[in-house]
Backbone bond lengths (Angstrom), bond angles and torsions (degrees), N, CA, C in turn:
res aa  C-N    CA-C-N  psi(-1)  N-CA   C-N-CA  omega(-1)  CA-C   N-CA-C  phi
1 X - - - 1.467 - - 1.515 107.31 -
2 X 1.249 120.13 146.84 1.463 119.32 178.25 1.509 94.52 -125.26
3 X 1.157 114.68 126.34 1.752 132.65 139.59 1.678 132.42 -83.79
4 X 1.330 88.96 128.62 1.512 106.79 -173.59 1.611 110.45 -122.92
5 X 1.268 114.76 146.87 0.886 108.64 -162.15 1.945 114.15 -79.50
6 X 1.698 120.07 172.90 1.739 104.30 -161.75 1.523 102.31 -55.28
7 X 1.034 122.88 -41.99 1.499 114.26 -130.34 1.967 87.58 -85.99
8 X 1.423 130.27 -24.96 0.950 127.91 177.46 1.345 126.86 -63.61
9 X 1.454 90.49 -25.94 1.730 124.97 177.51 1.112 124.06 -38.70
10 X 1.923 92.17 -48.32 1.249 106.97 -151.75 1.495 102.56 -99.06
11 X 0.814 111.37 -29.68 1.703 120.56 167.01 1.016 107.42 -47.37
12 X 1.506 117.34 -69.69 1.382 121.56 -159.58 2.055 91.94 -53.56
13 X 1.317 113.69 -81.08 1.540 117.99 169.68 2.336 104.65 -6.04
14 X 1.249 97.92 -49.35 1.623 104.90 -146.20 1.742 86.93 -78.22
15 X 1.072 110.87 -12.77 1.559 109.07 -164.48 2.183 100.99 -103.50
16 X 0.960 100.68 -11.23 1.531 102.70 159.97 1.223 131.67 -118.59
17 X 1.337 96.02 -4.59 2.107 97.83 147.92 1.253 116.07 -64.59
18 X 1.133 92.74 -47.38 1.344 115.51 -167.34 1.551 117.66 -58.36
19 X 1.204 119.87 0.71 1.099 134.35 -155.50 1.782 106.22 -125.99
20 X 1.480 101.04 -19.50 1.180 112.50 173.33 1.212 136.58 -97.10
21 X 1.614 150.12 -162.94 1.223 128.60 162.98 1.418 124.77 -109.07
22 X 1.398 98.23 13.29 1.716 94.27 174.82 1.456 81.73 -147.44
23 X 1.876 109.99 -178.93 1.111 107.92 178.74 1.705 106.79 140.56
24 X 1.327 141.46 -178.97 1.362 129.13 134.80 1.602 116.71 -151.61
25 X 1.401 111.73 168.33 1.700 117.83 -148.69 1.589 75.64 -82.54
26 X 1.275 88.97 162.25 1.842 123.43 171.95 1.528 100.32 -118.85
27 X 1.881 107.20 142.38 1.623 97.75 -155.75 1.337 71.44 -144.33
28 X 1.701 108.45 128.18 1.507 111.14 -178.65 1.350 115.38 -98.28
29 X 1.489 139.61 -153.01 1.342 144.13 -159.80 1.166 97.56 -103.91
30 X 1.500 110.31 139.33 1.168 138.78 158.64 1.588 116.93 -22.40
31 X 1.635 128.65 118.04 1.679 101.27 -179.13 1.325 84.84 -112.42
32 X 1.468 145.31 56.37 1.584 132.46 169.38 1.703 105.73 -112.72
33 X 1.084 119.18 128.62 1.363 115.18 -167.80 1.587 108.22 -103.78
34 X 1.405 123.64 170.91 1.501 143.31 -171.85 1.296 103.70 -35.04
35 X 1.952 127.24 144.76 0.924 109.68 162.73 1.441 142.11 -85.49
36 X 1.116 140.74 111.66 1.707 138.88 -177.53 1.688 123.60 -15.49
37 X 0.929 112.81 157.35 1.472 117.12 -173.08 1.342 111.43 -95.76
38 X 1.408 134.71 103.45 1.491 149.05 175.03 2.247 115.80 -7.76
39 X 1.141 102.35 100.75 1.537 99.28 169.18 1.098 129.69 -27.51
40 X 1.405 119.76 156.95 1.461 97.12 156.89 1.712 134.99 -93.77
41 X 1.458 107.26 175.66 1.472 103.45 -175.42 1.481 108.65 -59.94
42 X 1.445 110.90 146.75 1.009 113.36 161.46 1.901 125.99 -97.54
43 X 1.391 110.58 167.34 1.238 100.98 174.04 1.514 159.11 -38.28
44 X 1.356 116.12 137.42 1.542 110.54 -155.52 2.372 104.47 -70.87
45 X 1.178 84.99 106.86 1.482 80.93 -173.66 1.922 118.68 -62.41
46 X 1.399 92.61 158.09 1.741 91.02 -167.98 1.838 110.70 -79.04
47 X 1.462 104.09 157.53 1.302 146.57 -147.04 1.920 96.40 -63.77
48 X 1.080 126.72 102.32 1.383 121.48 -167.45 1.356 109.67 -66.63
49 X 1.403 137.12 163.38 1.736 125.61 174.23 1.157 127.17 -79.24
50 X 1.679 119.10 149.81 1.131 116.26 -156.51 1.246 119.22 -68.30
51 X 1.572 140.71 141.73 0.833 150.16 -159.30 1.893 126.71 -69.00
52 X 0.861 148.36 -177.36 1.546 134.93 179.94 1.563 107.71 -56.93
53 X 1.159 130.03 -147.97 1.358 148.72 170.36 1.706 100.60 -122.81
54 X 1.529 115.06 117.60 1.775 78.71 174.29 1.073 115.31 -111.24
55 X 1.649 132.25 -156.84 1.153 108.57 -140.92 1.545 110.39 -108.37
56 X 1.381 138.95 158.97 1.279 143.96 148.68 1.253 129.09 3.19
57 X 1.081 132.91 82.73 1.526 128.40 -176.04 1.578 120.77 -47.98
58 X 1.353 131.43 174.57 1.535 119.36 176.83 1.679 109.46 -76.40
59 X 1.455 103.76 159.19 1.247 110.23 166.50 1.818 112.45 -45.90
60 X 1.425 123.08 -179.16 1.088 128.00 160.46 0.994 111.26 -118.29
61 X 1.499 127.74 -178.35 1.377 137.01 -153.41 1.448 111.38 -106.62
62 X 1.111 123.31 119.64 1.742 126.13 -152.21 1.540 96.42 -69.60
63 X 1.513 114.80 144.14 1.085 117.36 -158.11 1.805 116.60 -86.88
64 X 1.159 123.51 160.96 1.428 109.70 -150.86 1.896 94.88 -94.31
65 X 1.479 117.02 146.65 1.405 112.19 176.25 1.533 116.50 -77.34
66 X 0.984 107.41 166.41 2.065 130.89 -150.26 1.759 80.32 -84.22
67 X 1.462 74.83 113.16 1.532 104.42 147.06 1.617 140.58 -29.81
68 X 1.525 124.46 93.82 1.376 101.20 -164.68 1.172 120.80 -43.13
69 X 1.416 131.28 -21.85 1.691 127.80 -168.07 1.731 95.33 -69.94
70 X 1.604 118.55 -40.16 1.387 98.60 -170.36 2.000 107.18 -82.05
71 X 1.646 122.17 -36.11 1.410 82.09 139.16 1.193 159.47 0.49
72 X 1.253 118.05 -90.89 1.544 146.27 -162.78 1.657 93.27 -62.23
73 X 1.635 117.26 -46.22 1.379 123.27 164.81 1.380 141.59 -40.24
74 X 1.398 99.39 -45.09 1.737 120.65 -164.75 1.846 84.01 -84.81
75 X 2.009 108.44 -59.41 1.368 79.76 178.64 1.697 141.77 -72.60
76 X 1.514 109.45 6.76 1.274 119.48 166.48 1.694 116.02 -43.62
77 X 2.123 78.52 -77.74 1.460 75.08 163.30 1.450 159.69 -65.83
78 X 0.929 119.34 7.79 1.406 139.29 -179.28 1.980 98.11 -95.94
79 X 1.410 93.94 -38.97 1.778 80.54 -177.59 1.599 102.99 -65.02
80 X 1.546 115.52 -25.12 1.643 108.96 -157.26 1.550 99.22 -88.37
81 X 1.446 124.39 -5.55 1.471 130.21 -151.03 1.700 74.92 -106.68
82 X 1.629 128.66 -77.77 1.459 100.67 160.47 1.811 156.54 -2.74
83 X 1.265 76.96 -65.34 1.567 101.62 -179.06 1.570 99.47 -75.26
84 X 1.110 140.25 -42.88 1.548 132.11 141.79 1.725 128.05 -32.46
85 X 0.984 114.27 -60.41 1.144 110.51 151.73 1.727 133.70 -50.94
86 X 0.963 105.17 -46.38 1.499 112.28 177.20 1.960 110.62 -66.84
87 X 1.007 96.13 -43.70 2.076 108.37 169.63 1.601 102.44 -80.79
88 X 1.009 146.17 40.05 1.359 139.78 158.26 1.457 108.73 -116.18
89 X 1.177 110.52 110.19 1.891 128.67 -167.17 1.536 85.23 -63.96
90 X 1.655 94.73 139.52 1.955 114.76 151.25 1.287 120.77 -50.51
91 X 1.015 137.55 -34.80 1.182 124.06 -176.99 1.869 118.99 -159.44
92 X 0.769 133.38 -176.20 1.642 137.09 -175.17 1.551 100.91 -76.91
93 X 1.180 141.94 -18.91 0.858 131.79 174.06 1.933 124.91 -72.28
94 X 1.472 87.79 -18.30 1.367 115.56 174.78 1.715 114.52 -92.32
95 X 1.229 108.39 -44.11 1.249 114.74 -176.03 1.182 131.29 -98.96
96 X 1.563 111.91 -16.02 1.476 95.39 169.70 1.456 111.86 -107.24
97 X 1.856 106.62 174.70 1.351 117.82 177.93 1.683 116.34 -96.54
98 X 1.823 80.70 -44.27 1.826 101.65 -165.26 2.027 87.58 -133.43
99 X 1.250 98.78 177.97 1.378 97.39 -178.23 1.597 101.49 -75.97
100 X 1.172 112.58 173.59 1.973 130.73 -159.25 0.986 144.00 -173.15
101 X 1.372 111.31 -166.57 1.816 103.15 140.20 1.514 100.63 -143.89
102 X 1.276 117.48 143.71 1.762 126.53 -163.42 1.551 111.03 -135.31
103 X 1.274 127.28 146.28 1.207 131.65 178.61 1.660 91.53 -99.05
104 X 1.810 79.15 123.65 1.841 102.77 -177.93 1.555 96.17 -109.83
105 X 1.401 106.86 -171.95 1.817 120.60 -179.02 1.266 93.48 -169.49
106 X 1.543 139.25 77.39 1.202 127.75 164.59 1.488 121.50 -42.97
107 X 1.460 116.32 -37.50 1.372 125.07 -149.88 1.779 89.74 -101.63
108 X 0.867 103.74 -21.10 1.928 109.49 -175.91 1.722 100.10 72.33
109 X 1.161 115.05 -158.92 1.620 119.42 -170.00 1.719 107.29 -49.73
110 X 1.493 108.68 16.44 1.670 96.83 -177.06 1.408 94.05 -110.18
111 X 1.011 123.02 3.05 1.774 123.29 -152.73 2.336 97.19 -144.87
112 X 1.070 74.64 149.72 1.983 90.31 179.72 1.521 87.88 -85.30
113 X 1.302 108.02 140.71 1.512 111.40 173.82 1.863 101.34 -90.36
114 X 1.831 102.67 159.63 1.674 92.60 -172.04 1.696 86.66 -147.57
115 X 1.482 109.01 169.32 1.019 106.32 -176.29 1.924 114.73 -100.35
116 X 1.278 105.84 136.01 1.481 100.87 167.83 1.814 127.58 -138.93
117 X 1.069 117.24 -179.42 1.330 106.46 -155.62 1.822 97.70 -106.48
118 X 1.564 96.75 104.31 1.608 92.10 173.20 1.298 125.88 -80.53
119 X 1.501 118.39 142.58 1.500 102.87 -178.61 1.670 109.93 -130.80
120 X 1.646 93.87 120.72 1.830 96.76 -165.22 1.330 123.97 -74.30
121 X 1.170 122.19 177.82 1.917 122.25 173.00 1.554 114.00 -70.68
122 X 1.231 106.39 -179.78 1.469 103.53 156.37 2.046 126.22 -74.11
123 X 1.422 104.27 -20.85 1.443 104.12 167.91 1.706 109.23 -109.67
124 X 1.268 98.18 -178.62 1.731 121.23 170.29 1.991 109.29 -43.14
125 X 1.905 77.46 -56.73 1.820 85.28 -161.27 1.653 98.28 -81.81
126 X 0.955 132.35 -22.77 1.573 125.38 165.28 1.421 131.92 -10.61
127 X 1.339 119.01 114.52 1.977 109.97 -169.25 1.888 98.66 -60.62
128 X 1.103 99.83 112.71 2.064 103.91 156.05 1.530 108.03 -73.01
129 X 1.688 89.75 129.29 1.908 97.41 174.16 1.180 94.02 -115.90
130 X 1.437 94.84 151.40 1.520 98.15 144.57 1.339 140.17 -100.01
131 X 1.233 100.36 154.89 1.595 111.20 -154.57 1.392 112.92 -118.94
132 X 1.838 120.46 124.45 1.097 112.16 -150.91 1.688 87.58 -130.10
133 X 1.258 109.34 126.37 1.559 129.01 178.62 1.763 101.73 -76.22
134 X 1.284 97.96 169.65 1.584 116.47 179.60 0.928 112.99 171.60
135 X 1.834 137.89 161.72 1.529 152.17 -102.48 1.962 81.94 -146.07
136 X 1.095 117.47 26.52 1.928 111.64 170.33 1.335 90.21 -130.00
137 X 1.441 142.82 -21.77 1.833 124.64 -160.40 0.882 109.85 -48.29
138 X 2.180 138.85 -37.26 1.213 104.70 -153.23 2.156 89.95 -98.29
139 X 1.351 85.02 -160.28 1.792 110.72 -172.27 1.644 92.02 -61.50
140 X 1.682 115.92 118.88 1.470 101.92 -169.81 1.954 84.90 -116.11
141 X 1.239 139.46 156.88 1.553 130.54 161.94 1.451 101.41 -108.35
142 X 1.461 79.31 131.58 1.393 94.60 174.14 1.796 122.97 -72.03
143 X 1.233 114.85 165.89 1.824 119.95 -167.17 1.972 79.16 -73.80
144 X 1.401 91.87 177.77 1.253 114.95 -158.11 1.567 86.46 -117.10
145 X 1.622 133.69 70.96 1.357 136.77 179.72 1.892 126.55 -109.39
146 X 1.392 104.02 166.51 1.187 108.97 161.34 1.767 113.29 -132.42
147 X 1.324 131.91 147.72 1.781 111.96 2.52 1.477 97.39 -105.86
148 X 1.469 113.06 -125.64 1.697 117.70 -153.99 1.621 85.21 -78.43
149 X 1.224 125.13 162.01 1.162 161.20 164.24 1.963 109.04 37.57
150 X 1.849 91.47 42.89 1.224 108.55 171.19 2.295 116.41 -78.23
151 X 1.293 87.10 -15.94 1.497 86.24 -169.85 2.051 92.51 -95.39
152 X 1.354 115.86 166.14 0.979 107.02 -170.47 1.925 102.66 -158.69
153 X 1.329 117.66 120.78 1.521 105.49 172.30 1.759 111.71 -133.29
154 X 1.013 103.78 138.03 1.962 121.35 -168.53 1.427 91.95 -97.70
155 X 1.815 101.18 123.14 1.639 120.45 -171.32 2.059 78.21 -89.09
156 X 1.774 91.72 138.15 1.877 86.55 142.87 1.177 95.42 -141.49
157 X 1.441 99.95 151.27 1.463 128.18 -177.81 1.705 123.88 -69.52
158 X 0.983 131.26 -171.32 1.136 145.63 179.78 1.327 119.74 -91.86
159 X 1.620 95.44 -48.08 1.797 110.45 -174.00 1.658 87.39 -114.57
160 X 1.109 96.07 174.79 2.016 123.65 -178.15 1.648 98.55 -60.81
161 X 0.953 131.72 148.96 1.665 129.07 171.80 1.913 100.97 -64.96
162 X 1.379 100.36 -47.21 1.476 116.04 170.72 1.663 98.11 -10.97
163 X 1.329 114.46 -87.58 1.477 144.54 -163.85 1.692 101.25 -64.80
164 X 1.380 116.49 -48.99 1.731 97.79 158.71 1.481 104.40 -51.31
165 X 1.176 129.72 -59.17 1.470 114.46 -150.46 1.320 104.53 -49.65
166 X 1.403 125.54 -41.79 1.482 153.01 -158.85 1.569 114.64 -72.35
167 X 1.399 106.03 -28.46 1.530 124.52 172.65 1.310 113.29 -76.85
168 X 1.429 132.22 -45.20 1.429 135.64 172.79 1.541 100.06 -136.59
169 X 1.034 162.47 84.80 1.304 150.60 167.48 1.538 112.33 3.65
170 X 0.713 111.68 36.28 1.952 106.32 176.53 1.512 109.73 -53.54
171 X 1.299 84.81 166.49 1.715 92.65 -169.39 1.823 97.64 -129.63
172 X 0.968 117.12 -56.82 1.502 110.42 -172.96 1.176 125.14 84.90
173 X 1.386 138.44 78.29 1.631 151.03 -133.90 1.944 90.22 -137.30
174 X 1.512 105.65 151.57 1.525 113.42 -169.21 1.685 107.30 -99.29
175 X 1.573 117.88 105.07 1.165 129.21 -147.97 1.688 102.51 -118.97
176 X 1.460 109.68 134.70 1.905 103.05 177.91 1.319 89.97 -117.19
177 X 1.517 118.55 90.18 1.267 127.98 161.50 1.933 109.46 -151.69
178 X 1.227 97.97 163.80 1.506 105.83 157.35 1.371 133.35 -84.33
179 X 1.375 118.18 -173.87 1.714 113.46 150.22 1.557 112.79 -40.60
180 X 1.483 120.47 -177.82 1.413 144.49 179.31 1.862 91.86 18.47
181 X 1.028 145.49 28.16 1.341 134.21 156.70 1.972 107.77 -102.37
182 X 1.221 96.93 147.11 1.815 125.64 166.15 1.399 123.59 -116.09
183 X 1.209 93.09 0.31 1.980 99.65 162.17 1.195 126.11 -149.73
184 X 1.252 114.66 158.05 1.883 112.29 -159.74 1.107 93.18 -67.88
185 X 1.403 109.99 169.24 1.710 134.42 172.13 1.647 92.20 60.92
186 X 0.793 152.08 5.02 1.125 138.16 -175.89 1.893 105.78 -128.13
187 X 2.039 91.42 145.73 1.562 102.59 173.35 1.162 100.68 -104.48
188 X 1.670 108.39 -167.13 1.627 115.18 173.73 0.871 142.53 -50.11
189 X 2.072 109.50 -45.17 1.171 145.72 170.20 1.493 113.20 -56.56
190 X 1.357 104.00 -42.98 1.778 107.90 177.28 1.362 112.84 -62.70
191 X 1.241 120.90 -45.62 1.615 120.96 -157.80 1.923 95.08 -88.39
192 X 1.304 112.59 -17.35 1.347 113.08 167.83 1.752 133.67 -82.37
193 X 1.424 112.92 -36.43 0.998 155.39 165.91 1.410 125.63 107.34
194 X 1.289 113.83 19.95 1.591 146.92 -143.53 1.708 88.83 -107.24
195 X 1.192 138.11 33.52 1.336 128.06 176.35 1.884 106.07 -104.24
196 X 1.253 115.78 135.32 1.543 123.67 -152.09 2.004 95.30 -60.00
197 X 1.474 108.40 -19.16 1.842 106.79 177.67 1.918 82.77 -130.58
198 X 1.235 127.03 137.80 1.461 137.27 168.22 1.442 99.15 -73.41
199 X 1.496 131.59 -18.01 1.093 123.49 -153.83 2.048 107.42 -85.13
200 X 1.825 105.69 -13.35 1.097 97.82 -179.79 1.839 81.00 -122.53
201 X 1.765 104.44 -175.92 1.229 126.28 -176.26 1.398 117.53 -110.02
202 X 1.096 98.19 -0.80 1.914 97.92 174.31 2.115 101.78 -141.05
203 X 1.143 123.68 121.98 1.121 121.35 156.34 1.988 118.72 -6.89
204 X 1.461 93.47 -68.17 1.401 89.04 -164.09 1.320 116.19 -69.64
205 X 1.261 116.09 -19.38 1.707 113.33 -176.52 1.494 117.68 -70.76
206 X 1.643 113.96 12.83 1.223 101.33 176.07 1.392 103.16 -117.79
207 X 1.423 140.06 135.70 1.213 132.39 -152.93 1.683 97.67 -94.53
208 X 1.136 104.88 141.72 1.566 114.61 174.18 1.848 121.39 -161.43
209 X 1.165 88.14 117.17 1.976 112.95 -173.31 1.360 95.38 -63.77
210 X 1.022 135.75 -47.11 1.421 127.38 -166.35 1.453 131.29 -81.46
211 X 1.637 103.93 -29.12 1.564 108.32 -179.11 1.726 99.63 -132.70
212 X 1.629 128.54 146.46 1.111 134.70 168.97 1.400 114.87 -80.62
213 X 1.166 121.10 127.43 1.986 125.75 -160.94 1.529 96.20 -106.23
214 X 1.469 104.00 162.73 1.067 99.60 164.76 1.813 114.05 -166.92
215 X 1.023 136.81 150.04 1.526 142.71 157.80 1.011 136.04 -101.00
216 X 1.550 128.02 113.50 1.358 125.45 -173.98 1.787 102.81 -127.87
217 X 1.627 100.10 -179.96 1.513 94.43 177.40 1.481 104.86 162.30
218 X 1.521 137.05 169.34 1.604 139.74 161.27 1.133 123.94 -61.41
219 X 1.150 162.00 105.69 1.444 129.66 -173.49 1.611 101.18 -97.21
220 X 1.377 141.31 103.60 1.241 156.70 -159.51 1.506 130.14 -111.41
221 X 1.540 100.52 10.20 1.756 103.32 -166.11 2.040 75.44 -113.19
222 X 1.356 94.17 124.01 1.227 123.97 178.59 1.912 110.16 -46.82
223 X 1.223 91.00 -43.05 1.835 105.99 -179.36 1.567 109.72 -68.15
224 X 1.108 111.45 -26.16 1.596 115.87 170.78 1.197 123.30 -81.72
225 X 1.505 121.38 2.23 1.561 130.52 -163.29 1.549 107.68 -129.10
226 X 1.267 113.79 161.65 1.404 117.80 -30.40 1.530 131.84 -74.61
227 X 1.445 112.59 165.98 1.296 103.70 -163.19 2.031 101.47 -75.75
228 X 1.161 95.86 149.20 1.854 92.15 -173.80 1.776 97.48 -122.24
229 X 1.354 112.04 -23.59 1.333 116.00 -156.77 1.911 116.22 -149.83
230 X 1.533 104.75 114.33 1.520 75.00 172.03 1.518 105.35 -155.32
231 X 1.508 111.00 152.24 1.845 131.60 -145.00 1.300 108.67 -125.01
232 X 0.867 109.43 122.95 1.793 144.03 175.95 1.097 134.73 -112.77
233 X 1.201 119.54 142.69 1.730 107.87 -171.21 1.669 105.81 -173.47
234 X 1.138 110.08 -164.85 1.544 120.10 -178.14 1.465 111.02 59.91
235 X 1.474 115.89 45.35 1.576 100.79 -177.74 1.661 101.90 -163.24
236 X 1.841 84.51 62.38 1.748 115.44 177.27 1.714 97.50 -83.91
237 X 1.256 104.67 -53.80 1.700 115.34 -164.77 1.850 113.08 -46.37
238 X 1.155 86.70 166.78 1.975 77.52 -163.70 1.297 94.90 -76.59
239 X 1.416 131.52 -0.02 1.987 91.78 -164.06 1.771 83.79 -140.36
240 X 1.595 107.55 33.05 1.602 124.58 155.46 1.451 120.56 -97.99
241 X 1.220 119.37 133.32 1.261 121.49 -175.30 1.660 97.69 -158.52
242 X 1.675 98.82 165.62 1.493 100.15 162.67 1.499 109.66 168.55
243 X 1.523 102.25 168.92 1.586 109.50 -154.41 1.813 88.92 -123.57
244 X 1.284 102.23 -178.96 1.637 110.00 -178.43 1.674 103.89 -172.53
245 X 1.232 109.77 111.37 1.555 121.11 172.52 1.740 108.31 -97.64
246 X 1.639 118.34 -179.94 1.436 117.91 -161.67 1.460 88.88 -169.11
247 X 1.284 119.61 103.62 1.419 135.87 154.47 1.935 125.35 -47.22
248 X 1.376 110.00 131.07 1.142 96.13 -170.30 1.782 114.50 -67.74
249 X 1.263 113.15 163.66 1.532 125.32 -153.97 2.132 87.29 -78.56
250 X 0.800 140.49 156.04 1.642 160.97 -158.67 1.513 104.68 -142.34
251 X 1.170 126.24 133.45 1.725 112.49 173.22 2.004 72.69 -151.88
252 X 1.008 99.64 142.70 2.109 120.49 159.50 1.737 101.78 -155.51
């Protein structure tokens, strides 16, 4: 007996049907096997050269001129930005009702109007000043220096000096006095004769362990204002000390 294997089998079988007139083919198994699992990528290829320059696009279309309505607009506003300016009162006496803060124009259409804080009387007809804050009002102590007017502290204001100047024309001149005094070296008490020893002109310049002295007062001569700067001294010794306050600035 000889054995062959199926699939030869079937051939041999398929090839003498085949030969006949009836019959049908025998169709064997598939010989294609599973499909494989995808390679990997290969490398990122290099960067080709850069291409021409291309060319210039068309001009654009020249742009169309401003509309009289936006005209007629821009100068609207400018009349009302005027006319704002021109209605902004000189001073607090003009502008306020109750105490505030009010847009003034000392200078009127020559000057930027700014805002400041008016502060009214007890009645209607009462002069309104204005009242200008600053970074010395409260109780400041002075350094522990020698000699007289070795310690030193710089007032700044609230508003621009600009706009003080603009409020009263002040000038600001370098003065060795206190409050309620009108002449250098001299305080209130001196020019009154009300100083706790007559022998000096200001309270504090006379040293005393037992009682704390002190000088206060307006300072009201326009040429002395505003104050920007003010110097202290003589109060190295151990049982010297001292403080210095600064009233807010007043303009009507």
């Amino acid at each position: 007996m000889i054995c062959l294997p199926l699939t030869l089998l079937l051939i041999s079988e398929r090839k003498s049907q085949d030969s006949s007139s009836t019959g049908c083919k025998g169709i064997g198994p598939s010989g294609r096997g599973a499909p494989g699992s995808p390679g990997k990528r290969g490398p990122v290829g290099q960067v080709g050269p850069i291409g021409p320059k291309g060319e210039p696009g068309s001009k654009g279309q020249k742009g169309e001129p401003a509309s009289v309505s936006t005209i007629r607009e821009l100068r609207n506003t400018i009349s009302r930005l005027e006319r704002s300016v021109n209605a902004a009162p000189t001073n607090c006496n003009e502008a306020a009702v109750s105490s505030g803060y009010y847009l003034i124009s000392p200078l009127g259409l020559q000057g930027i109007p700014f805002y400041v804080y008016c502060k009214a009387g007890s009645s209607v007809s009462s002069v309104k000043r204005a009242s200008i804050g600053h970074d010395s009002e409260s109780e400041i102590a002075t350094q522990k220096c020698e000699p007289h007017r070795c310690y030193r502290r710089t007032v700044t204001y609230d508003i621009s000096m600009e706009n003080i100047v603009r409020l009263s024309t002040l000038n600001g001149i370098l003065k060795y006095n206190w409050g309620g005094s009108e002449r250098d070296s001299y305080c209130a008490c001196g020019e009154t004769g009300t100083c706790i020893d007559n022998n000096y002109k200001c309270n504090c310049d006379k040293n005393s362990n037992d009682i704390t002295t002190s000088d206060e007062g307006y300072l009201t001569n326009k040429d002395d204002l505003p104050v920007t700067e003010m110097h202290f001294g003589d109060t190295g010794g151990s049982g010297e000390r001292g403080w210095h306050t600064l009233g807010k600035l007043e303009c009507w």
